[in-house]
mmJSON file of the N, C-alpha and C atoms, coordinates in Angstrom:
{"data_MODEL":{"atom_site":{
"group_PDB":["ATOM","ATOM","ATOM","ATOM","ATOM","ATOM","ATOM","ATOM","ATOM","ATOM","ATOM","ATOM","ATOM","ATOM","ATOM","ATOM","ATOM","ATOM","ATOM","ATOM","ATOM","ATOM","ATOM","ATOM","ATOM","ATOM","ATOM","ATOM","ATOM","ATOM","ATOM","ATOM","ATOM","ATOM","ATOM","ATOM","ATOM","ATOM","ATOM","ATOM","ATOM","ATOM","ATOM","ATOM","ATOM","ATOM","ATOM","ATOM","ATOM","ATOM","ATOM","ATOM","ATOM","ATOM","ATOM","ATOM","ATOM","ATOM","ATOM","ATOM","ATOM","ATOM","ATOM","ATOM","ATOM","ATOM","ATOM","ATOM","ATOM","ATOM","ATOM","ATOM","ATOM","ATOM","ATOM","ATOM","ATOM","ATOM","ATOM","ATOM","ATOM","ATOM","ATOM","ATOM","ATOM","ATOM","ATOM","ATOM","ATOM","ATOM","ATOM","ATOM","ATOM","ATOM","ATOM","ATOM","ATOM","ATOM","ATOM","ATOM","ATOM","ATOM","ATOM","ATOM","ATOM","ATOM","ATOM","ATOM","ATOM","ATOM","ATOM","ATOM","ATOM","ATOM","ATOM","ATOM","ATOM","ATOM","ATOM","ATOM","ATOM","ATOM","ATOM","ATOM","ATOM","ATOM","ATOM","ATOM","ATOM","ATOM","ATOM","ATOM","ATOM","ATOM","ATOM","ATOM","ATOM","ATOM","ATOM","ATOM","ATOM","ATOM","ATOM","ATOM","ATOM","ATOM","ATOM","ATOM","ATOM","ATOM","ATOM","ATOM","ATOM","ATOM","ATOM","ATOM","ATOM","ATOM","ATOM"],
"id":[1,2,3,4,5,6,7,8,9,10,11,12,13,14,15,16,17,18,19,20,21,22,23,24,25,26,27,28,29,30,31,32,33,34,35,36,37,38,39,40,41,42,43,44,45,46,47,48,49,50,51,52,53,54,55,56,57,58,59,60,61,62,63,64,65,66,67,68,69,70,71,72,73,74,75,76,77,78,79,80,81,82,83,84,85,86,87,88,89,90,91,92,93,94,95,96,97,98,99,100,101,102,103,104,105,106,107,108,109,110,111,112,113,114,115,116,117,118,119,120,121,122,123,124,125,126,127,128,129,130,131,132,133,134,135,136,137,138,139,140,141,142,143,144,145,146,147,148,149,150,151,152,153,154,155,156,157,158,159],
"type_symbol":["N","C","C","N","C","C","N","C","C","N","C","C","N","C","C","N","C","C","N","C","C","N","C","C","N","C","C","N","C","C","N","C","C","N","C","C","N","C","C","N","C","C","N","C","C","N","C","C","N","C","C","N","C","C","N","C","C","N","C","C","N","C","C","N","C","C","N","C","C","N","C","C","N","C","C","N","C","C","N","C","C","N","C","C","N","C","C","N","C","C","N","C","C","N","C","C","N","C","C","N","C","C","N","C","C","N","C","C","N","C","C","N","C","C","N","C","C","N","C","C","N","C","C","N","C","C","N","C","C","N","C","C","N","C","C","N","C","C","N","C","C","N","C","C","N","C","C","N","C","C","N","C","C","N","C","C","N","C","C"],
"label_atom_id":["N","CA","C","N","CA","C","N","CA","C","N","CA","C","N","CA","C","N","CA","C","N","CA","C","N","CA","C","N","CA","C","N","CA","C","N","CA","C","N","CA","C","N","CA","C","N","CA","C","N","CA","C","N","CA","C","N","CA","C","N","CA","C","N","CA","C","N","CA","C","N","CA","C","N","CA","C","N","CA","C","N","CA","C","N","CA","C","N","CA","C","N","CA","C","N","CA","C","N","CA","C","N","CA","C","N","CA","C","N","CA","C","N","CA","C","N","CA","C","N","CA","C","N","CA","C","N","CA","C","N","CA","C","N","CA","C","N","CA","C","N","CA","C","N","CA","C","N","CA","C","N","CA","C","N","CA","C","N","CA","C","N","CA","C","N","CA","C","N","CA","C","N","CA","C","N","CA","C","N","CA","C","N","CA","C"],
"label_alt_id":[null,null,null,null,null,null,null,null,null,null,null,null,null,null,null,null,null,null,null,null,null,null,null,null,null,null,null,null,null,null,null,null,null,null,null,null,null,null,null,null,null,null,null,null,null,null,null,null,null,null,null,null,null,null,null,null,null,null,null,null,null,null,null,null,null,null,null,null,null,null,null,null,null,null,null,null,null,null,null,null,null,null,null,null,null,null,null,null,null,null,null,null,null,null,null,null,null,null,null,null,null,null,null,null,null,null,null,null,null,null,null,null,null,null,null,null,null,null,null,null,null,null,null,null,null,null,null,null,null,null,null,null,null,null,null,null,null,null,null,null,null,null,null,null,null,null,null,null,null,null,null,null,null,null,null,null,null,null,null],
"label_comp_id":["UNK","UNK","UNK","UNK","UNK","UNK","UNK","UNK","UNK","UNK","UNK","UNK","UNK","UNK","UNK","UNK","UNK","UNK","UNK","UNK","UNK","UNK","UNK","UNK","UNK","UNK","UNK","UNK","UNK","UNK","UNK","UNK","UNK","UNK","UNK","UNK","UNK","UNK","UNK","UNK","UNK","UNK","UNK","UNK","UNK","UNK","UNK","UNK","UNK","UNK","UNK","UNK","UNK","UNK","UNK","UNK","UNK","UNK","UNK","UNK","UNK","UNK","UNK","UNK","UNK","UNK","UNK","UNK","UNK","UNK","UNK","UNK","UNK","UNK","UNK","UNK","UNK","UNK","UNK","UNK","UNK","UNK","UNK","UNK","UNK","UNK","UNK","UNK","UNK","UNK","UNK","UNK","UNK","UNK","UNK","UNK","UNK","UNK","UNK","UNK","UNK","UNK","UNK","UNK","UNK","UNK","UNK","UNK","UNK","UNK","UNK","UNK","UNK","UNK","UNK","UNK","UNK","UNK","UNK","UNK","UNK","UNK","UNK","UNK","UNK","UNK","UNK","UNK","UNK","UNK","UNK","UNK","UNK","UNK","UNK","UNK","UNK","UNK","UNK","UNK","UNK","UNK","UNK","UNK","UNK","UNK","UNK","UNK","UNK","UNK","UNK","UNK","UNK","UNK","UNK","UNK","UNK","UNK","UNK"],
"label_asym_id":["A","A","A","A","A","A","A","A","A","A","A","A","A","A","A","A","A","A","A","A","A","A","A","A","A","A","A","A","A","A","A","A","A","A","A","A","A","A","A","A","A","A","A","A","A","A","A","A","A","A","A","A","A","A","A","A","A","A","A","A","A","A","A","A","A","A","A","A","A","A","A","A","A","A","A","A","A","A","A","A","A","A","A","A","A","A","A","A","A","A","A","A","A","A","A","A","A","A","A","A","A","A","A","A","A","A","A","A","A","A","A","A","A","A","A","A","A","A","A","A","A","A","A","A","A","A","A","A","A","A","A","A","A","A","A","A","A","A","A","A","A","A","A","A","A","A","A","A","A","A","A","A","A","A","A","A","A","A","A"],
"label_entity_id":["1","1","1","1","1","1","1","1","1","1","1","1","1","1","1","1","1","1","1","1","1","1","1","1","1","1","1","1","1","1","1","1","1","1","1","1","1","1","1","1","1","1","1","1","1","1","1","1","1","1","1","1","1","1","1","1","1","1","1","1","1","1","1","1","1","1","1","1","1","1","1","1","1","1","1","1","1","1","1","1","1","1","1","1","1","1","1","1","1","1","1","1","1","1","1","1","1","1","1","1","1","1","1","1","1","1","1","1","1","1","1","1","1","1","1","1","1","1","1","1","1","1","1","1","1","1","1","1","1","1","1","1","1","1","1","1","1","1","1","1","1","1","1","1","1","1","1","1","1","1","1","1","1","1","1","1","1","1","1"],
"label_seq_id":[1,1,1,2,2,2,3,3,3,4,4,4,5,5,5,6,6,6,7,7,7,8,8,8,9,9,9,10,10,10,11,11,11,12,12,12,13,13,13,14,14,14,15,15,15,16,16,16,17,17,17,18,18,18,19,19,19,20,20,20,21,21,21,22,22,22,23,23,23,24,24,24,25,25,25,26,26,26,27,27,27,28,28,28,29,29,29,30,30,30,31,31,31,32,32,32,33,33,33,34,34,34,35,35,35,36,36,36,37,37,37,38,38,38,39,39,39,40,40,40,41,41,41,42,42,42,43,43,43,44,44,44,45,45,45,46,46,46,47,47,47,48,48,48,49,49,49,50,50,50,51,51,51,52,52,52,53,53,53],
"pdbx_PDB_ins_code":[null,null,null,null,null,null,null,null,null,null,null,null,null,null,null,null,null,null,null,null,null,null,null,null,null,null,null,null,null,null,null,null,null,null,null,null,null,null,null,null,null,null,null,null,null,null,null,null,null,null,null,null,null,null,null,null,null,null,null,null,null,null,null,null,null,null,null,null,null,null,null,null,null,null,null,null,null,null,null,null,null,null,null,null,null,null,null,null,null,null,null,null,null,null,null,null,null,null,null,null,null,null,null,null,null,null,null,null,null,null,null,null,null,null,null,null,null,null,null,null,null,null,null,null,null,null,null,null,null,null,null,null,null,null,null,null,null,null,null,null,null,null,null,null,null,null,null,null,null,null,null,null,null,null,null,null,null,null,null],
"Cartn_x":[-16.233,-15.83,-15.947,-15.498,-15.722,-17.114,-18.133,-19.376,-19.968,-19.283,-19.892,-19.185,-17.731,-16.832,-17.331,-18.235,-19.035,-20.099,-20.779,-22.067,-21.928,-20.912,-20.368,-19.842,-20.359,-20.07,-19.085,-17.803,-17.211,-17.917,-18.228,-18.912,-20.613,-21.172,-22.576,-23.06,-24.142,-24.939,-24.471,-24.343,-24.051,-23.011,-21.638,-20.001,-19.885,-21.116,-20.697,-20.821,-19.564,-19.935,-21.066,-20.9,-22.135,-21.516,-22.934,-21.98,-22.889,-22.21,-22.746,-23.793,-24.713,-25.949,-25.263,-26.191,-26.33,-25.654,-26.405,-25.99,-24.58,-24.013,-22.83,-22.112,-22.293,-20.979,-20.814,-21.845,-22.039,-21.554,-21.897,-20.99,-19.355,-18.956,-17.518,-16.938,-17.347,-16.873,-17.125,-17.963,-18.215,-17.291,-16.651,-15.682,-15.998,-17.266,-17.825,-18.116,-18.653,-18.905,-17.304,-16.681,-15.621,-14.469,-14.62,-14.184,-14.629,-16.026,-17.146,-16.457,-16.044,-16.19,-14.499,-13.89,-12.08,-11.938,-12.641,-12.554,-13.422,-14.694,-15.417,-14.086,-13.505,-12.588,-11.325,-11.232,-10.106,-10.23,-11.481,-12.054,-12.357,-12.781,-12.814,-11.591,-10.525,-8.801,-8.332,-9.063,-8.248,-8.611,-10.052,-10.767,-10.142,-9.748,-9.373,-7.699,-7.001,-5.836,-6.149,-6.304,-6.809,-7.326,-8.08,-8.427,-7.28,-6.281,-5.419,-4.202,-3.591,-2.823,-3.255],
"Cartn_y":[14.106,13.792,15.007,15.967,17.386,17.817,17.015,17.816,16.544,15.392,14.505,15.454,15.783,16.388,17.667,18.271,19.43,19.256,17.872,17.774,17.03,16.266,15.431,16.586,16.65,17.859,16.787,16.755,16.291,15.653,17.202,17.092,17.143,16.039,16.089,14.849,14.555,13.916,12.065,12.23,11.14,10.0,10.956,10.438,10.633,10.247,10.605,9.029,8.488,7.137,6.853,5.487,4.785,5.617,5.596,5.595,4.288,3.764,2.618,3.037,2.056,2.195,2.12,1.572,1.145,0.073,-1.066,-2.674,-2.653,-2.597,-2.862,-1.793,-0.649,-0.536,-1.191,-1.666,-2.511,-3.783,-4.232,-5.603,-5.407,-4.216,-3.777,-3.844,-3.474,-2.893,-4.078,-5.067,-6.579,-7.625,-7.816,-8.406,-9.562,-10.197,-11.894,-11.497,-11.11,-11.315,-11.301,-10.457,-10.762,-11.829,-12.536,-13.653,-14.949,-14.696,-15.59,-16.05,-14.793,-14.516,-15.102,-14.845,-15.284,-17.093,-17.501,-18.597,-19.184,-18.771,-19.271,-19.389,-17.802,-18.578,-19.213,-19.375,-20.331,-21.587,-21.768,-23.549,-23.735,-22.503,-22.584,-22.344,-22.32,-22.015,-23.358,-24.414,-25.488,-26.26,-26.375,-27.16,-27.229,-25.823,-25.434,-25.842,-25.968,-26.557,-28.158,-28.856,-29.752,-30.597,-29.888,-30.479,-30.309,-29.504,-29.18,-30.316,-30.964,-32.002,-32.968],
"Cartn_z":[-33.896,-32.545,-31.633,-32.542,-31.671,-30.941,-31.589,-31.708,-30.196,-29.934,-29.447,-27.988,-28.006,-26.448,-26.07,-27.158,-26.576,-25.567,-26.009,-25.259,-24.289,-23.849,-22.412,-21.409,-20.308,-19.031,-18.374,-17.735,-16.851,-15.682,-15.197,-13.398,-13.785,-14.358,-14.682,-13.806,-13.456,-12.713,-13.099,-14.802,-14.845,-14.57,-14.412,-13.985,-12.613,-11.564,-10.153,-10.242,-8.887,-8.588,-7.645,-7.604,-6.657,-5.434,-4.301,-2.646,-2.322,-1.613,-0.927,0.545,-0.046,1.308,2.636,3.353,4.622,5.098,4.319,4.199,3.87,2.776,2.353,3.256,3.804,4.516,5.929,6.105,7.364,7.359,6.146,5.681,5.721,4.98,4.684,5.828,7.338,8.411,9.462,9.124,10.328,10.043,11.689,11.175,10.784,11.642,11.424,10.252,9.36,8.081,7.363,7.361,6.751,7.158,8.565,8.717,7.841,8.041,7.363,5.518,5.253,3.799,3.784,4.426,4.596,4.401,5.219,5.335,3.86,3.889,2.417,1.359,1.18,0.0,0.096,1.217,1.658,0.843,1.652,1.056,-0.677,-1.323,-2.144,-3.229,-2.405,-3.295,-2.642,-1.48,-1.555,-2.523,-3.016,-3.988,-5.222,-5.916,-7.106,-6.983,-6.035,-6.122,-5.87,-5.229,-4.848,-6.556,-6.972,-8.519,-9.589,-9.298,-10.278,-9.971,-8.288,-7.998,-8.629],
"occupancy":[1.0,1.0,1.0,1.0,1.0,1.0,1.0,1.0,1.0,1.0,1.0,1.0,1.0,1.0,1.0,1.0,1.0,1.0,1.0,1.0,1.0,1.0,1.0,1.0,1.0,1.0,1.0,1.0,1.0,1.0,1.0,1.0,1.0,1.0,1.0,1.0,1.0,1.0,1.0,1.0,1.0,1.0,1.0,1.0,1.0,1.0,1.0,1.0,1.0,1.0,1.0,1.0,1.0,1.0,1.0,1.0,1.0,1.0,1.0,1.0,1.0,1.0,1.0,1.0,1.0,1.0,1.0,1.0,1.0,1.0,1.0,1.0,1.0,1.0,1.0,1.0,1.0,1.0,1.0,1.0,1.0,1.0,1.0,1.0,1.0,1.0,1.0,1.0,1.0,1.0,1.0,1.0,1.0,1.0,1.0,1.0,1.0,1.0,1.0,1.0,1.0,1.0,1.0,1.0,1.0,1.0,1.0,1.0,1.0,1.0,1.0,1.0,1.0,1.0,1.0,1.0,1.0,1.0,1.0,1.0,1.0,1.0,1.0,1.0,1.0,1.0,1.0,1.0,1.0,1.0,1.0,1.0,1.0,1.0,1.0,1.0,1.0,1.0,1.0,1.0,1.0,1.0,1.0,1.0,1.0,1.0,1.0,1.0,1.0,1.0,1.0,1.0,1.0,1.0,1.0,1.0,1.0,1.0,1.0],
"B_iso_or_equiv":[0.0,0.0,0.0,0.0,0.0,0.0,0.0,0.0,0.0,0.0,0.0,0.0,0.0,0.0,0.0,0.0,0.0,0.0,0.0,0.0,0.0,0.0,0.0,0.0,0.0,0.0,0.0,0.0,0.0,0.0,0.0,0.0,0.0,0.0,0.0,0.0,0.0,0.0,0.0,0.0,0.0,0.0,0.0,0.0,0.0,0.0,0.0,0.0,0.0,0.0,0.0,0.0,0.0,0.0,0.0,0.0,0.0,0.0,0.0,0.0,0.0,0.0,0.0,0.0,0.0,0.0,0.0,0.0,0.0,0.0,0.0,0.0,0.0,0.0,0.0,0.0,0.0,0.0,0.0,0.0,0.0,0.0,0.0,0.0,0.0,0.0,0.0,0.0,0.0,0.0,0.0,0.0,0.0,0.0,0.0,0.0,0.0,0.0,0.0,0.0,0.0,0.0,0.0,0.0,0.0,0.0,0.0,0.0,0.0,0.0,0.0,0.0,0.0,0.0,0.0,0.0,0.0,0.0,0.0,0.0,0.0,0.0,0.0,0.0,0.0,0.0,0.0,0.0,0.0,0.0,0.0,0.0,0.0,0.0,0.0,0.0,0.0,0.0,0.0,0.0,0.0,0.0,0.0,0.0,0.0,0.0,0.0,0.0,0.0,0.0,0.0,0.0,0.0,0.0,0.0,0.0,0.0,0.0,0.0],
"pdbx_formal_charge":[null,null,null,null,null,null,null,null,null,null,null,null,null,null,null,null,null,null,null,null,null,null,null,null,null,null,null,null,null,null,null,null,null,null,null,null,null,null,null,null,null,null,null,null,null,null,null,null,null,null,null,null,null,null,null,null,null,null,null,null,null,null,null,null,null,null,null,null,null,null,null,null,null,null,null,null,null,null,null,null,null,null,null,null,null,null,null,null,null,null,null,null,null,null,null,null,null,null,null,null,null,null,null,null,null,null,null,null,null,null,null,null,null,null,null,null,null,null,null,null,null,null,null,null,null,null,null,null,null,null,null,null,null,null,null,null,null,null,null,null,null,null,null,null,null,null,null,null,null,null,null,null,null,null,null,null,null,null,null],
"auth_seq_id":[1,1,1,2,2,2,3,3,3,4,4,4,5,5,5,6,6,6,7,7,7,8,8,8,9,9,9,10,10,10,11,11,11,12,12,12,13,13,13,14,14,14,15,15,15,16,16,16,17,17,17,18,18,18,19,19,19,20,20,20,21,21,21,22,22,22,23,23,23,24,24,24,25,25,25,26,26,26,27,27,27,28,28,28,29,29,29,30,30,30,31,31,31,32,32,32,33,33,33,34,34,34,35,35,35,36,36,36,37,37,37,38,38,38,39,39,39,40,40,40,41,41,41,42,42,42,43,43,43,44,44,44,45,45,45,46,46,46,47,47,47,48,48,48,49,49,49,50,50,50,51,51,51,52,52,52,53,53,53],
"auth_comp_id":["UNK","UNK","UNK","UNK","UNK","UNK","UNK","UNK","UNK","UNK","UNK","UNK","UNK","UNK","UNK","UNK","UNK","UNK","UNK","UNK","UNK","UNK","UNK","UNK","UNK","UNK","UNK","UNK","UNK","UNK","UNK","UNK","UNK","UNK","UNK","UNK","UNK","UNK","UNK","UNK","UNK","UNK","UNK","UNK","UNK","UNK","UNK","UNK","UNK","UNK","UNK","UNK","UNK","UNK","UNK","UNK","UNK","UNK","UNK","UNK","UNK","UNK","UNK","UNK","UNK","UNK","UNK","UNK","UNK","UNK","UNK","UNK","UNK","UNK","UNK","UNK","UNK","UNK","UNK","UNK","UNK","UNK","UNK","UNK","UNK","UNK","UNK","UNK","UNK","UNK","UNK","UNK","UNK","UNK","UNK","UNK","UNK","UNK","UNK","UNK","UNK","UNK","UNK","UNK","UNK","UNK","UNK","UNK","UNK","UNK","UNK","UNK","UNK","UNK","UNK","UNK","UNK","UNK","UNK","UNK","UNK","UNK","UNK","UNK","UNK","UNK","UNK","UNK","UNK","UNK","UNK","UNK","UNK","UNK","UNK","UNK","UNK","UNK","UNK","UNK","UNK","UNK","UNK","UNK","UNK","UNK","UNK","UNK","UNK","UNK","UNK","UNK","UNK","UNK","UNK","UNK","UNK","UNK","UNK"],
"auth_asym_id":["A","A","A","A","A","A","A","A","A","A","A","A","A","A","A","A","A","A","A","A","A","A","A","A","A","A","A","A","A","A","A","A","A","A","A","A","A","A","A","A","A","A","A","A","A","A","A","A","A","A","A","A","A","A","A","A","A","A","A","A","A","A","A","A","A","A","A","A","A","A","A","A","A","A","A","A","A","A","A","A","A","A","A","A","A","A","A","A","A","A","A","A","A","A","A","A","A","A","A","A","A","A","A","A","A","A","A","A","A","A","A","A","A","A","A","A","A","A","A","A","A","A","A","A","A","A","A","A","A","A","A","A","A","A","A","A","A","A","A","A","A","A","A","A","A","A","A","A","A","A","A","A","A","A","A","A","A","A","A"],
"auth_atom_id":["N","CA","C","N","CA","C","N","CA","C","N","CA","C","N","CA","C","N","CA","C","N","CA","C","N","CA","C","N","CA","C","N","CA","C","N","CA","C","N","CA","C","N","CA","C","N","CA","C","N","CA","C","N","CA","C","N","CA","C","N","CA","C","N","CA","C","N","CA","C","N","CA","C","N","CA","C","N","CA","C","N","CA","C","N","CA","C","N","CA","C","N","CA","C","N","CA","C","N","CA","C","N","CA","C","N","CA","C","N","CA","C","N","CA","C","N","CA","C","N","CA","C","N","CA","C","N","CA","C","N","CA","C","N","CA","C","N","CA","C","N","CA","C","N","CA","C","N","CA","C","N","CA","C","N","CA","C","N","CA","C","N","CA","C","N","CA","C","N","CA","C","N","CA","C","N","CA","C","N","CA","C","N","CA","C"],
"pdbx_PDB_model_num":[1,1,1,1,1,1,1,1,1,1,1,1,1,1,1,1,1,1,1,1,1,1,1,1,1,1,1,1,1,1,1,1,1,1,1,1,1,1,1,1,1,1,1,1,1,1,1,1,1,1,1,1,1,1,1,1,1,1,1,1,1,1,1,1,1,1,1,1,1,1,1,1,1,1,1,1,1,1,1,1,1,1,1,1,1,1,1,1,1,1,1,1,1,1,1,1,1,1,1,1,1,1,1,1,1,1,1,1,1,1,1,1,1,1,1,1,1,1,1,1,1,1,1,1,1,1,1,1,1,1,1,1,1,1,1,1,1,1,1,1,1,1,1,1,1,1,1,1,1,1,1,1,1,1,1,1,1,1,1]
}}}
């Protein structure tokens, strides 16, 4: 196990996260899209109750 924690670097190229493009922070930050997306699962949490009454 020792020999495997020698060869893993912390701060190496491979353990950096994603950053998000363009698109998705543009998505993250519009509100019509995230209205858009509010209401989508609205309808889709009345369905799933709706089938469970």
């Amino acid at each position: 196990m020792k020999q495997i924690e020698e060869r893993i670097k912390p701060y190496d190229q491979n353990f950096t996260t994603m950053v998000p493009g363009s698109f998705v922070k543009f998505m993250r930050t519009c509100l019509i899209w995230q209205i858009f997306r509010f209401i989508v699962i609205n309808i889709k949490m009345i369905i799933v109750v709706s089938k469970s009454h």
